[in-house]
N, C-alpha and C positions, 0 to 999 in steps of 0.2 A: 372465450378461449382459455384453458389448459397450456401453461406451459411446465413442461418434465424434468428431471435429471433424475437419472436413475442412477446409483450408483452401488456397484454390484464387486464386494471386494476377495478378492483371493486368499485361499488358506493359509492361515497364520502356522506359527511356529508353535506357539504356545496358543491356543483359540482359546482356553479360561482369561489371560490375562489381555489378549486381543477383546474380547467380548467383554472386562471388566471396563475397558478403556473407553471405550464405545459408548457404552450404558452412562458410566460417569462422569465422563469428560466430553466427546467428541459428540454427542447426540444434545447433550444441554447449549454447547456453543452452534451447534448447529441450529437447537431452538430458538436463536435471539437472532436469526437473518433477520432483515426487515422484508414487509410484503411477505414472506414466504405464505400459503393459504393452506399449508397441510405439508406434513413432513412425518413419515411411519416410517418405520424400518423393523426385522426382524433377521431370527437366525435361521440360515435354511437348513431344511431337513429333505429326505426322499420319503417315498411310503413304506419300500423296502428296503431301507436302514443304511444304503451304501450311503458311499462321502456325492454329496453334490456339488454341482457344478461349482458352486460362490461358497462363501463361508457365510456370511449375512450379505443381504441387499437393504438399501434405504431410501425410500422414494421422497422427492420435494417437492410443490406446485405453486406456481406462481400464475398471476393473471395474465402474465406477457413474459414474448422473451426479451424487452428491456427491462420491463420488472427485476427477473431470473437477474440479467448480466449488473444491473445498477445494487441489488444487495451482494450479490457471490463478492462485489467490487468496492463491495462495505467495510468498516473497521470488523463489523463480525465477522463476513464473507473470509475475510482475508485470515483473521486468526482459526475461523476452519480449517481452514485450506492448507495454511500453516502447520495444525495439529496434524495433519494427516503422516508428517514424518516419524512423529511420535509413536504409531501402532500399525501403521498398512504398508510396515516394507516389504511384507507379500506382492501386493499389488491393488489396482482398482481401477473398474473398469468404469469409467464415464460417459455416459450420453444422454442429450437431451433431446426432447422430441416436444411436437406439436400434436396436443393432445384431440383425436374424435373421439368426441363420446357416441353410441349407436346407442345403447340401452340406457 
């Protein structure tokens, strides 16, 4: 089993220094969850160049979702979680899901 958290954050004010913070702060503490089994994120774009929905999304997987709840609830988890007052007082949209793989 795949478990999710997607987390899909809203348009900053300044998106250079939102997207600097990310990159060298909030993406590196995010790298040191424990268990986490894969954590990507990027910045979204459209095909025809309008503003989309998110500003960047960042996906996380874990083998379970006490896996997920026992690192989020980690000394890392927590200084994540923390950081997030630091850059997304945009906003950020949170969900975790139960992953099916078909393909």
């Amino acid at each position: 089993m795949t478990y999710r958290l997607t987390a899909s954050y809203h348009h900053p004010a300044d998106k250079e220094k939102f997207v600097a913070h990310y990159r060298d702060t909030h993406a590196p503490l995010a790298a040191k969850l424990p268990d986490v089994r894969s954590f990507t994120w990027g910045v979204c774009e459209t095909p025809d160049g309008s503003q989309p929905a998110h500003a960047l999304v960042a996906v996380l997987d874990w083998d379970s979702k006490e896996a997920a709840q026992a690192s989020l609830g980690s000394e890392p988890g927590q200084a994540a979680v923390a950081d997030l007052d630091n850059f997304a007082r945009a906003g950020v949209d949170m969900e975790f899901q139960e992953i099916t793989t078909t393909v």
